[in-house]
C-alpha positions as CSV (number, residue, x, y, z in Angstrom):
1,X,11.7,-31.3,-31.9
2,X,10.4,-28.1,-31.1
3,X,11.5,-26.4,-27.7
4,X,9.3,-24.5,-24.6
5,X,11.0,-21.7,-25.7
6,X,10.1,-22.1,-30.0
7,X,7.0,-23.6,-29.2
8,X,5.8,-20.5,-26.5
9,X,7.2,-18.6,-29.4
10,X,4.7,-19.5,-31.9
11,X,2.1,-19.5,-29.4
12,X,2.6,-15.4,-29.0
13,X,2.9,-15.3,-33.0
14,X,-0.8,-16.7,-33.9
15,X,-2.1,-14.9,-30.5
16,X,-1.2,-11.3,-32.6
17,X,-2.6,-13.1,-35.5
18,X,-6.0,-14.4,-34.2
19,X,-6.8,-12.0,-31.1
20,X,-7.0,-8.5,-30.4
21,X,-5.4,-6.8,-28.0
22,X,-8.4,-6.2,-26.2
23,X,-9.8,-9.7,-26.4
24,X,-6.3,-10.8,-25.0
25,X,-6.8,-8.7,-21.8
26,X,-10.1,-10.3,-21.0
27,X,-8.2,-13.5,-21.4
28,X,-5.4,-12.9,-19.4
29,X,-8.2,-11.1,-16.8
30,X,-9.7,-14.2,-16.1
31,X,-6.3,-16.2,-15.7
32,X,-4.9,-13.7,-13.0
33,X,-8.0,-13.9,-11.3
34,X,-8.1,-17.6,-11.0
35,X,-4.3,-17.3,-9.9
36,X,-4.8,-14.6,-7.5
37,X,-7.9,-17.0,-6.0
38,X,-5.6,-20.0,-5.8
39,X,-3.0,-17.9,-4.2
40,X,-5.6,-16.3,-1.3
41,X,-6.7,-20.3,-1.2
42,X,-3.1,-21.7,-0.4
43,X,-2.7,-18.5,1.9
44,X,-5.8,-19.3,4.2
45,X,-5.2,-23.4,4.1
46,X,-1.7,-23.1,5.1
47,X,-2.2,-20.7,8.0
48,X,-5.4,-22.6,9.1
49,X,-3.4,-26.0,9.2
50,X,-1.2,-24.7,11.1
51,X,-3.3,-23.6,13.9
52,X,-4.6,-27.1,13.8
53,X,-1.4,-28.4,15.3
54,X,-2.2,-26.1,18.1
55,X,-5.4,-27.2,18.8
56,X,-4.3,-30.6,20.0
57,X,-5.1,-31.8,23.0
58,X,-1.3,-32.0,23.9
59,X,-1.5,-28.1,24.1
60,X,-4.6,-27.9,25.8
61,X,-3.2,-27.6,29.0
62,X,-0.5,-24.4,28.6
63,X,-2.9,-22.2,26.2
64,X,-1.6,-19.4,27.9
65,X,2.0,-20.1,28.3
66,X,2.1,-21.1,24.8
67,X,0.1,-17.3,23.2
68,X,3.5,-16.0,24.6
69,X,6.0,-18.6,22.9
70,X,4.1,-19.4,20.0
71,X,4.3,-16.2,18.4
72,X,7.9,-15.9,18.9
73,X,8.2,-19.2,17.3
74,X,6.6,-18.4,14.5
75,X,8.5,-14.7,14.1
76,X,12.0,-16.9,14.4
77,X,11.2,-19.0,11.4
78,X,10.4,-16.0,9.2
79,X,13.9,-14.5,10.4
80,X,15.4,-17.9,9.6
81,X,14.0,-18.0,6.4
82,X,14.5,-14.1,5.4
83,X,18.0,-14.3,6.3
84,X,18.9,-18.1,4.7
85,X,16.7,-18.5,1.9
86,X,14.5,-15.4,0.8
87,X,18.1,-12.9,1.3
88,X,15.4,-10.3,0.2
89,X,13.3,-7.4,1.8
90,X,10.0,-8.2,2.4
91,X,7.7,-5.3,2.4
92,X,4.1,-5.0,3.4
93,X,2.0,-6.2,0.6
94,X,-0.4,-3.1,-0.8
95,X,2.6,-0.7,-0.1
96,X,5.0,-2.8,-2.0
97,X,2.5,-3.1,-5.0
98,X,1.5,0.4,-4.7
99,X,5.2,1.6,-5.4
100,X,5.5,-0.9,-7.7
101,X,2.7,0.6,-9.5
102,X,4.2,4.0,-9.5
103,X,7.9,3.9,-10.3
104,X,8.7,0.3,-11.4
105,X,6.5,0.2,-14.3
106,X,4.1,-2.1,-12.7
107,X,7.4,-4.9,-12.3
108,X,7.0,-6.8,-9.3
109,X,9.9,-9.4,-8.4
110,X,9.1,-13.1,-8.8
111,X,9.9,-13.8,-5.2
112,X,7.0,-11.8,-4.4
113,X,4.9,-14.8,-4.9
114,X,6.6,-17.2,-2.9
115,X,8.0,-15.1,-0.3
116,X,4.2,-13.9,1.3
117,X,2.7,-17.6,0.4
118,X,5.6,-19.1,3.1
119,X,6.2,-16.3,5.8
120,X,2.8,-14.8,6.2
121,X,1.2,-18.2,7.2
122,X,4.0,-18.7,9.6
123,X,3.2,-15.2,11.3
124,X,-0.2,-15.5,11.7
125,X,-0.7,-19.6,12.0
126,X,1.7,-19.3,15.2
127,X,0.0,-16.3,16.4
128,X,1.0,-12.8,15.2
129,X,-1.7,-10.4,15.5
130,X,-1.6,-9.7,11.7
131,X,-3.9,-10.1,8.8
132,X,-3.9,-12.3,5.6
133,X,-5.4,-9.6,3.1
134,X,-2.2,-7.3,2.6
135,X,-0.2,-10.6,1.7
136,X,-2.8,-12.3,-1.0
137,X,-2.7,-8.8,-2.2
138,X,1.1,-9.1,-2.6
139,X,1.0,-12.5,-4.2
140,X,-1.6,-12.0,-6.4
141,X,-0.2,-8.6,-7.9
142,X,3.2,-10.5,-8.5
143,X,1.4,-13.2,-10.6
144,X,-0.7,-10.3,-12.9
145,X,2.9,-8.7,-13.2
146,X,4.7,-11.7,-14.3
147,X,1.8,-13.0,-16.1
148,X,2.0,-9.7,-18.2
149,X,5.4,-10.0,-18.4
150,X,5.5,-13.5,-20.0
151,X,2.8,-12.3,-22.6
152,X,5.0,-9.1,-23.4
153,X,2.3,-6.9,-22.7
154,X,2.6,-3.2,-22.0
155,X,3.2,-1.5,-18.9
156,X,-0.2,0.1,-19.4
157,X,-1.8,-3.6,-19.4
158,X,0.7,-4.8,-16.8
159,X,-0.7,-1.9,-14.4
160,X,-4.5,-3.4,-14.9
161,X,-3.7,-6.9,-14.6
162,X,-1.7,-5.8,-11.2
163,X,-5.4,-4.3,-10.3
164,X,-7.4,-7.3,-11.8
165,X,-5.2,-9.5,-9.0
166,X,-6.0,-7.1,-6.0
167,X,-9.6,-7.2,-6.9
168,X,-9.0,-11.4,-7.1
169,X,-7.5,-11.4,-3.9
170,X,-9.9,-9.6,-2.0
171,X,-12.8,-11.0,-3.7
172,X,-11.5,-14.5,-3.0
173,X,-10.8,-13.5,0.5
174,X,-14.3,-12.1,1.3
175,X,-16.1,-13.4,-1.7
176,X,-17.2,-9.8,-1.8
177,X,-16.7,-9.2,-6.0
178,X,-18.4,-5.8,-5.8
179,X,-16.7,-4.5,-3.3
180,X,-13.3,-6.2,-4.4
181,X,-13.7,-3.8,-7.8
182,X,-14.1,-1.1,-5.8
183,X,-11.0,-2.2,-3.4
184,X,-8.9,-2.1,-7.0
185,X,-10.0,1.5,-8.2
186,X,-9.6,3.3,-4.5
187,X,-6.7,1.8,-3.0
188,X,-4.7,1.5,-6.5
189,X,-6.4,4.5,-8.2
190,X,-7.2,2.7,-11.1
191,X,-8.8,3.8,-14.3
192,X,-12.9,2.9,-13.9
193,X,-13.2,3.9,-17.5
194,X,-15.7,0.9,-18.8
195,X,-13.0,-0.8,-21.0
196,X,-11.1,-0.8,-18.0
197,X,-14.2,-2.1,-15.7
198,X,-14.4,-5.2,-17.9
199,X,-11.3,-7.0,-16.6
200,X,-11.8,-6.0,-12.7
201,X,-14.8,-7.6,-13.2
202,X,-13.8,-10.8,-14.9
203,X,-11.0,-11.4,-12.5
204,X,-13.3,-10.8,-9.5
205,X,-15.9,-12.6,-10.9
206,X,-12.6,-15.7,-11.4
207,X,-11.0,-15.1,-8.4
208,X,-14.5,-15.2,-6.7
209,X,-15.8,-18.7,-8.3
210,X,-12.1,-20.3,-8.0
211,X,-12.4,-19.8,-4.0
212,X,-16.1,-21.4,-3.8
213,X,-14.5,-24.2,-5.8
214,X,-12.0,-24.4,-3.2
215,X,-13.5,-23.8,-0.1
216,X,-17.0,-24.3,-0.5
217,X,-19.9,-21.7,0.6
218,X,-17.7,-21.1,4.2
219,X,-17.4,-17.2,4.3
220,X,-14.8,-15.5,7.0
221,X,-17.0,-13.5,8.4
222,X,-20.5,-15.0,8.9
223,X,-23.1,-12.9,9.5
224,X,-27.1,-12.6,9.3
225,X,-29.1,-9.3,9.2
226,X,-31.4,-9.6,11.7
227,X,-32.1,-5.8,13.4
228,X,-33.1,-3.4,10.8
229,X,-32.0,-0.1,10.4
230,X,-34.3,2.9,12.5
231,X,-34.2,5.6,11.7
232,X,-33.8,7.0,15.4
233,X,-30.9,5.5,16.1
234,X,-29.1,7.7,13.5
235,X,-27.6,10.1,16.2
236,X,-26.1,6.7,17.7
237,X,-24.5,6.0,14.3
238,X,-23.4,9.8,14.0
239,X,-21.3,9.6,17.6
240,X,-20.3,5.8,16.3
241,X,-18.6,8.0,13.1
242,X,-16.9,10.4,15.5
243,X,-15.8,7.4,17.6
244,X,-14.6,5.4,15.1
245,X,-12.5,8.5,13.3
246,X,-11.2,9.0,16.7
247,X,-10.0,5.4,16.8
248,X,-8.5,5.7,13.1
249,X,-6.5,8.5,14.0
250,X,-5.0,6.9,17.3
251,X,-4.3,3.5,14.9
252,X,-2.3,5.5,12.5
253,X,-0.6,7.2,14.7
254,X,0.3,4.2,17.0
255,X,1.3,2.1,13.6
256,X,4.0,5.1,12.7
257,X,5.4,5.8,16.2
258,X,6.1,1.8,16.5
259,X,7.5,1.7,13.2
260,X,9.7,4.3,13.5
261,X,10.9,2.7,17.1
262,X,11.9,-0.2,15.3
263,X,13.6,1.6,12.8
264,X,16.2,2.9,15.2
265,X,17.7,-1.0,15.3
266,X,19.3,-1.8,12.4
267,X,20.3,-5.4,13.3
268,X,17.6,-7.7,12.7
269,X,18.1,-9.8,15.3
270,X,17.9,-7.0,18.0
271,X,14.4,-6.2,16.1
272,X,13.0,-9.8,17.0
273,X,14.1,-9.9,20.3
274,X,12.5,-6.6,21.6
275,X,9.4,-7.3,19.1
276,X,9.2,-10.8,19.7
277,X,9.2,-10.2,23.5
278,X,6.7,-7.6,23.1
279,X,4.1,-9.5,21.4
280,X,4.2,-12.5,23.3
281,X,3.4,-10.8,26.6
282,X,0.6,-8.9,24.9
283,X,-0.5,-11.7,23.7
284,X,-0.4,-13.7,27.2
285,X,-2.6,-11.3,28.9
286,X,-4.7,-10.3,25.7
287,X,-5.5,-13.8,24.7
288,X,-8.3,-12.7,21.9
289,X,-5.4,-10.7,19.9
290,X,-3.6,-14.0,19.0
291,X,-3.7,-14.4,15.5
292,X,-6.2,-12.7,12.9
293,X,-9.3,-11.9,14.5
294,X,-11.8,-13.9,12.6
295,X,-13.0,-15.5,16.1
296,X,-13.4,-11.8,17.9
297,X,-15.0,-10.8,14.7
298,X,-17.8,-14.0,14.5
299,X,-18.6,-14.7,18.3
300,X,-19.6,-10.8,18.3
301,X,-21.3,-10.5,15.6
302,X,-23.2,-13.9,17.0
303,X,-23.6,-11.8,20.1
304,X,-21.1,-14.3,22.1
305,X,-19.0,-11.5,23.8
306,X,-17.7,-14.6,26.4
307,X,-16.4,-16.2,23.5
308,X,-15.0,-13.5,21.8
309,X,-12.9,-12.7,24.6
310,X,-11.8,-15.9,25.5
311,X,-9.9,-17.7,28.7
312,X,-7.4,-14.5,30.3
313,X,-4.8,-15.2,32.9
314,X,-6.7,-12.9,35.1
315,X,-9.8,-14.2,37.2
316,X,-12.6,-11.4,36.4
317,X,-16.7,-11.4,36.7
318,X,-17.6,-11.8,33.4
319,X,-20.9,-11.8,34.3
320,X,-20.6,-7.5,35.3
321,X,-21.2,-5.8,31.8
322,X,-19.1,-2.8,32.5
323,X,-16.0,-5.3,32.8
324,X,-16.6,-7.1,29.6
325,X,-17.2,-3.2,27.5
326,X,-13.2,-2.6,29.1
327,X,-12.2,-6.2,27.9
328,X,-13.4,-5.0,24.2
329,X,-12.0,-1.7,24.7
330,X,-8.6,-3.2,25.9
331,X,-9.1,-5.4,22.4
332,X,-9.4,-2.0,20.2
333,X,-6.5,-0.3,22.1
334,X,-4.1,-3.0,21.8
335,X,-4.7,-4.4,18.4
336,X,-2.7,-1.8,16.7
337,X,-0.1,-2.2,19.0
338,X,0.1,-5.9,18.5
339,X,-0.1,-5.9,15.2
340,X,2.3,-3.0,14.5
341,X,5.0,-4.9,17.2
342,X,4.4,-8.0,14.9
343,X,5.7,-6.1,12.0
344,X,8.2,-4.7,14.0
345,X,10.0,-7.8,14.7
346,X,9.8,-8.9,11.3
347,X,6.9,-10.5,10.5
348,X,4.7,-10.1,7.4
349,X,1.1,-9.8,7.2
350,X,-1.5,-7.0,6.6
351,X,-3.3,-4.4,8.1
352,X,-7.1,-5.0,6.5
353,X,-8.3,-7.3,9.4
354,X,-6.8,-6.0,12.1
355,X,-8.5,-2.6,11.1
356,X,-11.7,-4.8,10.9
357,X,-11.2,-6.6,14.7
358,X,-10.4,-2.9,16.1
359,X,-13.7,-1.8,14.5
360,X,-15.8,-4.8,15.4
361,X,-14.8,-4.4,19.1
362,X,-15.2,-0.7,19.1
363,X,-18.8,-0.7,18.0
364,X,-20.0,-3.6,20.3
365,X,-18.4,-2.3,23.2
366,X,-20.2,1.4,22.1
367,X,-23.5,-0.8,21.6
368,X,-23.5,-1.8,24.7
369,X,-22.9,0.9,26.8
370,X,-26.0,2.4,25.0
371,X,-27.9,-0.4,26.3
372,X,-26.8,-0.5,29.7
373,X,-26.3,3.3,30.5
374,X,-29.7,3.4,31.9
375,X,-31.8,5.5,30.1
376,X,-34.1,2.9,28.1
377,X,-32.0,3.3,25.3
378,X,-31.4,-0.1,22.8
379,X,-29.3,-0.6,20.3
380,X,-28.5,-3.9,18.0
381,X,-25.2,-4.5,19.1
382,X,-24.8,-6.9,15.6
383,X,-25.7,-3.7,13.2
384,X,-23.3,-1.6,15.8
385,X,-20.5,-4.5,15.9
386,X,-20.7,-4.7,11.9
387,X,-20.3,-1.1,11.1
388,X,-18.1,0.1,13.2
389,X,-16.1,-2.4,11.2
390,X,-16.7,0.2,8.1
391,X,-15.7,3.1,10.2
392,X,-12.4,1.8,10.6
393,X,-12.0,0.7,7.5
394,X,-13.4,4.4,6.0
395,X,-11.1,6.1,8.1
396,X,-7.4,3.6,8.8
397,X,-7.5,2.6,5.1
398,X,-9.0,5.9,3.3
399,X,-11.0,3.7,1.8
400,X,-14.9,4.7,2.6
401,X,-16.7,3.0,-0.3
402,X,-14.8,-0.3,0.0
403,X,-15.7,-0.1,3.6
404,X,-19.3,0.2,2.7
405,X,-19.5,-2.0,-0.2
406,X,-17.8,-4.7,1.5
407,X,-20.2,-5.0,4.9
408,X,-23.0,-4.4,2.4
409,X,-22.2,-7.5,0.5
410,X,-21.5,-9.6,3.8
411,X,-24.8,-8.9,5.5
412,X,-26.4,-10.3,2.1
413,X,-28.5,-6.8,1.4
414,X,-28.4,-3.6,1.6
415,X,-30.8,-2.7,4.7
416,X,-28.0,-0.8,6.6
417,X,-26.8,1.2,3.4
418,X,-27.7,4.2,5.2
419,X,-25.6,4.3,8.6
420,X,-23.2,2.6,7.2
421,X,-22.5,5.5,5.0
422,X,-23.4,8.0,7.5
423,X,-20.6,6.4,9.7
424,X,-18.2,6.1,6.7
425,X,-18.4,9.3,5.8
426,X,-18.1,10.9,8.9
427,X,-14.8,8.8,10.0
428,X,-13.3,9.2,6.5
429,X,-13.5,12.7,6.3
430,X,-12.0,13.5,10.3
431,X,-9.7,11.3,9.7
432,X,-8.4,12.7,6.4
433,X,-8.1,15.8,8.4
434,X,-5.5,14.7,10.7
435,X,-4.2,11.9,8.5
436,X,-3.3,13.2,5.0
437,X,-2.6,9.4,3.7
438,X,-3.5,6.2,5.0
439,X,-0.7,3.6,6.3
440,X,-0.5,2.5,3.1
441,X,0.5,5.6,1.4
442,X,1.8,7.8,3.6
443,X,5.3,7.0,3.2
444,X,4.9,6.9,-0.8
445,X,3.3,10.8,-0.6
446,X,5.6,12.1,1.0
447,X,8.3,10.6,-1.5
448,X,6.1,12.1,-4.0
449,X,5.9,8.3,-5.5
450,X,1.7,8.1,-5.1
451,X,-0.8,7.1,-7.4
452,X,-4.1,9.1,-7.5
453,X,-6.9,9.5,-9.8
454,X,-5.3,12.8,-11.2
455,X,-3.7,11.7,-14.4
456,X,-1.6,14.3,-14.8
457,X,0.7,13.9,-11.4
458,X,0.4,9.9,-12.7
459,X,2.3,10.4,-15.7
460,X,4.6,12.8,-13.9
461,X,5.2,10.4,-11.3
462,X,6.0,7.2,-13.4
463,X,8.5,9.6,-15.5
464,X,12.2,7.9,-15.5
465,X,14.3,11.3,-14.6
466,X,17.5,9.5,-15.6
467,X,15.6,9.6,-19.1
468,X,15.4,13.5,-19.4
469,X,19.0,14.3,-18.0
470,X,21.3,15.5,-20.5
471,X,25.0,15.4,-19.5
472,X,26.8,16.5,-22.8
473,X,27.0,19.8,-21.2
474,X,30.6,21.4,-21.6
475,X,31.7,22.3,-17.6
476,X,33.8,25.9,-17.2
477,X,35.9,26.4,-14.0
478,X,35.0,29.9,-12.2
479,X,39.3,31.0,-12.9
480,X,39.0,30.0,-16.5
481,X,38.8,33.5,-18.7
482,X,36.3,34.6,-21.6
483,X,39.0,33.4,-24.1
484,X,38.7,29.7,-23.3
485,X,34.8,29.9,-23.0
486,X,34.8,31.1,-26.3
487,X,37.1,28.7,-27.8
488,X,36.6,25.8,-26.0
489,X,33.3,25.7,-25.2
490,X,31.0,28.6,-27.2
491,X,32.2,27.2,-30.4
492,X,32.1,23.4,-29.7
493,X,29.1,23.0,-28.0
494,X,25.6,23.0,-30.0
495,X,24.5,24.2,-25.9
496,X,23.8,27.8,-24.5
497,X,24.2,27.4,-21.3
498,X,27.5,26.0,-19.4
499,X,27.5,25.4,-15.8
500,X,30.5,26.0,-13.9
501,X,31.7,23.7,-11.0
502,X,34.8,23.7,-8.7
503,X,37.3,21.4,-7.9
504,X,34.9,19.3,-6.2
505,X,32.5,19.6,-9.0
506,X,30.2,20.8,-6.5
507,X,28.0,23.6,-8.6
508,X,28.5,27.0,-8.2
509,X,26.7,28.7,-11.3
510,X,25.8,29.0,-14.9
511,X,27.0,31.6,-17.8
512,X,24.1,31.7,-20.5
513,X,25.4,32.8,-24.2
514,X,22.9,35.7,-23.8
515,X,25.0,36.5,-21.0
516,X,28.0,37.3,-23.4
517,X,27.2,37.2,-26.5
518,X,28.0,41.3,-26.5
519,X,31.2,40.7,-25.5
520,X,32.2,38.0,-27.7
521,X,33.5,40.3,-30.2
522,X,35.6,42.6,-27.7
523,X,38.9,41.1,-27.9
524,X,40.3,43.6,-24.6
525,X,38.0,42.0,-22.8
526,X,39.2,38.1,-23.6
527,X,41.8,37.6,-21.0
528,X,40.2,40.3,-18.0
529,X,36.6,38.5,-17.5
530,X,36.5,35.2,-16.0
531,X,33.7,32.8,-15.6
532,X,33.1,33.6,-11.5
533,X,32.1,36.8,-12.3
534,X,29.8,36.0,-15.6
535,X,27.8,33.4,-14.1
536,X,24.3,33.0,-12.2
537,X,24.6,32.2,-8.9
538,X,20.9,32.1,-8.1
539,X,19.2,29.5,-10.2
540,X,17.3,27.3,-9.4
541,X,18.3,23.4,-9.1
542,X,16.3,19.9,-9.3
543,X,17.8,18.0,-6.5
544,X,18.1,14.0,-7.6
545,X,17.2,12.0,-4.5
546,X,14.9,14.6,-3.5
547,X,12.7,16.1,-5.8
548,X,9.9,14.7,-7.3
549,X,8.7,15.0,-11.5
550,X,5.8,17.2,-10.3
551,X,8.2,19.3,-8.1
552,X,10.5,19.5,-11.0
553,X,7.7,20.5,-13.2
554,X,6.6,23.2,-10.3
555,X,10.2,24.6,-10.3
556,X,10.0,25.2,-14.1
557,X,6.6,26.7,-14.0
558,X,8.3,29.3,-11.2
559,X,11.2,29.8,-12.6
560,X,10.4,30.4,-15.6
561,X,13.6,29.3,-17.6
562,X,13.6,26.3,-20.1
563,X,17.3,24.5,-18.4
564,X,17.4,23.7,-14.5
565,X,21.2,22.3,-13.1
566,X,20.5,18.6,-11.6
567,X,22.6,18.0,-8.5
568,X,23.5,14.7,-7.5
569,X,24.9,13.2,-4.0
570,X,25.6,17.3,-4.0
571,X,27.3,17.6,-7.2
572,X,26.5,18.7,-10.0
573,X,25.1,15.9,-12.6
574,X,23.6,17.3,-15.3
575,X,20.5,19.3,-17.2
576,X,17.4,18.9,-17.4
577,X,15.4,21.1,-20.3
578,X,11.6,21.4,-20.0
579,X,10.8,20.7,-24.3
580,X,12.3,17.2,-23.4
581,X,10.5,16.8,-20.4
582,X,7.6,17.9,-22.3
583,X,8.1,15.4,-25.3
584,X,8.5,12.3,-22.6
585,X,5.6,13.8,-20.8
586,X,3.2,13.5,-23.7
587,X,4.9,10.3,-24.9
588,X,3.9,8.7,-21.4
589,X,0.1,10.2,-21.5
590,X,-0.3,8.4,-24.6
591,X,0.5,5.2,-22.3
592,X,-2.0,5.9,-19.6
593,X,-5.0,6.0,-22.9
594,X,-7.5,3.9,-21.6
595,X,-8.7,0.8,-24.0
């Protein structure tokens, strides 16, 4: 009786036979789709089942009390089950997959699917002011990995089925397809060769159908167009785009300076008691920032601002218009804070809907002091509410035509196509200004481990260095004299260059045979010259933990010389020579060929 194992086995063998490559992408675009739907499915269900248990009437009475403990609740489990079960790091989802994407070959662990699925619903069903995007993101990507892995597909392949689930995920999420493609090529830098557009759109289209299966016709964020766009409100929109870039800006920053805070504890623990603390009391006397958004998001959009701020602890006239425009503000200001204090004290979750509920609250509150100012002006706070939703999104996530796309696709048309790009634009590109990379890939630029749509730093990036060291370098000592360089390593070494280390192997220089290849033959000389005062002490070196393939490739193009010394943990390591870097740099372009 045939096993799994044989049986699989034979299933591979007459899938080379009977399908093409190509054929078997669209396949296996489809499957990752449908698994990166089920996985956004299981991701919304749980967390909305377990806000159910809150809205019992047994709770009712202690809504306030309980926004402070529920959260902390909810950030101890995650502890609990990081530190017992998962024994693992758990790293925001599109950053995770990003780096993943760019030096791991596209492999992404197989905990990745299981760990978001269980501690992002915890976080956000008891409260934290996080979103669910960023972790169907994570789970998805780690079923296209594995699913390419099981089908021994390349890590070309692997690196488009990793986009196909993204493009799932948000598609599932939003049931925005269109804009979900466009989510895969801008915030993973994909390939949007047609060959390559194929599969995004399968999956989408997958991932899409599988959550209306699921879930019905419900869509998060319900909206009907009912204000057209005029054309004289555009100076509105323009000051909306400055506003918005503004608000971008402060997010980013807040979202590193809180990061970094939490990054001075190294103990765990110490990081959900401060963070824990934090967000509860936030959350106590900023009610509306208790979980995702979706409500904030909705009841303004339905031009409900009483519902969208909710019951607070304080006793204010919500009839007075002015208070209710601070009460959004308050929302915009402190969103990033909560969210970023939530991830703080350890709990996972994303930062695409948080962006959104800053953005929704921003541009209602800026409607609506248009409208009550006093100088006749009006404004549809809906249209205002919905894009300043897209200048978030343009200018927190660098992502300005997923941002327009995506609100283009929820209002049902395209009637606001033109402020919402006006406004995109404008936030994106004053943003970019003071921002170089967005919260997602920041940290991975400035490690130099970054995908972009230049090819070129793509192959240099995803280059193993460990691949192009050489090591079978003979090592001189500065006291040693020309006699044992000649002897013992001149004529035994195929090499002609020799770096010389101390004691320490720390590296002090290099003696090139150019450099004594006049003398070899002038026996007085033999046992006067040593190797401190033959060799280079000015080279340049490749630093191992520090510099990246395109630095390396920068230093050769200055430098000039084919051999740089690699220094490792501050000792010298080995060579690297520019024809092999060459060779492995071609033999990885030939990867990144499109289908």
């Amino acid at each position: 009786m045939p096993t799994k194992y044989s049986l699989f086995k034979r299933i591979l063998i007459w899938r080379y036979k009977n399908i093409s490559e190509r054929q078997f992408i669209f396949v296996l675009s489809i499957l990752v789709g449908f698994l990166a739907g089920i996985g956004t499915v299981v991701l919304k269900n749980l967390t909305h089942y377990i806000r159910l248990l809150f809205e019992l009437s047994l709770f009712k009475n202690y809504q306030n009390s309980l926004y402070f403990i529920f959260p902390i609740i909810g950030l101890i489990l995650v502890y609990i089950i990081k530190q017992t079960w998962l024994k693992k790091h758990i790293g925001h989802g599109i950053s995770s997959t990003l780096y993943a994407i760019s030096k791991l070959g596209g492999i992404i662990p197989r905990y990745n699917i299981y760990a978001g699925l269980i501690t992002a619903p915890l976080t956000a069903g008891f409260g934290g002011s996080v979103g669910l995007q960023g972790p169907a993101v994570s789970v998805g990507s780690a079923l296209g990995s594995n699913v390419a892995r099981l089908f021994h597909m390349n890590q070309k392949t692997r690196m488009l089925l990793i986009g196909c689930a993204a493009a799932g995920a948000m598609a599932s999420m939003f049931k925005a397809p269109i804009a979900a493609i466009i989510f895969a090529v801008e915030i993973f830098s994909l390939d949007i060769a047609f060959t390559s557009l194929i599969p995004l759109l399968l999956a989408s289209v997958s991932a899409v159908v599988t959550s209306y299966f699921f879930l019905g016709t419900d869509v998060l964020l319900r909206f009907e167009l009912i204000d057209k766009f005029r054309i004289h409100d555009i100076a509105f929109y323009c000051i909306l785009g400055l506003i918005t870039a503004l608000a971008s800006v402060y997010f980013s920053k807040v979202f590193f300076a809180i990061t970094n805070f939490f990054k001075q504890f190294e103990s765990r623990a110490k990081r959900l008691l401060i963070g824990g603390l934090a967000i509860g009391t936030i959350l106590y006397f900023i009610p509306p920032l208790y979980g995702e958004g979706y409500g904030i998001m909705n009841n303004l959009l339905k031009g409900d601002h009483l519902a969208a701020i909710g019951k607070t602890p304080f006793d204010l006239d919500l009839s007075n218009i002015w208070i209710v425009i601070a009460l959004l503000l308050g929302i915009s200001i402190f969103k990033a804070i909560a969210m970023t204090t939530t991830f703080g004290a350890g709990g996972v979750g994303g930062v695409f809907i948080p962006t959104l509920v800053m953005g929704s609250a921003l541009g209602n509150a800026f409607a609506k002091v248009i409208n009550n100012i006093g100088l006749n002006f009006h404004v549809s706070e809906s249209n205002f509410t919905l894009i300043g939703m897209t200048g978030l999104m343009a200018g927190v996530l660098h992502a300005p035509l997923t941002a327009i796309f995506l609100i283009a696709e929820i209002t049902g048309g395209y009637e606001l196509f033109v402020p919402l790009m006006i406004v995109s634009a404008i936030s994106f590109t004053i943003t970019k200004y003071y921002i170089s990379h967005s919260i997602y890939t920041l940290k991975l630029a400035e490690r130099g481990e970054l995908m972009t749509h230049d090819k070129d730093k793509n192959v240099l990036m995803v280059l193993n260095i460990d691949k192009v060291i050489e090591t079978n370098f003979i090592i001189l000592k500065p006291e040693m004299k020309l006699r044992y360089i000649l002897n013992n390593a001149v004529a035994k070494s195929s090499r002609n260059h020799f770096p010389v280390v101390d004691d320490e192997n720390h590296f002090l220089g290099v003696i090139r045979l150019d450099d004594i290849r006049h003398m070899m033959f002038d026996a007085d000389l033999y046992d006067k010259v040593d190797a401190a005062s033959l060799m280079h002490t000015n080279t340049d070196i490749i630093t191992y933990e520090k510099d990246s393939m395109n630095i390396i490739m920068e230093k050769f193009k200055a430098s000039g010389v084919w051999n740089l010394p690699v220094i490792k943990n501050g000792k010298y390591y080995g060579y690297i020579s520019k024809s092999k870097l060459l060779t492995a740099y071609r033999r990885e372009l030939i990867n990144f060929t499109t289908y």
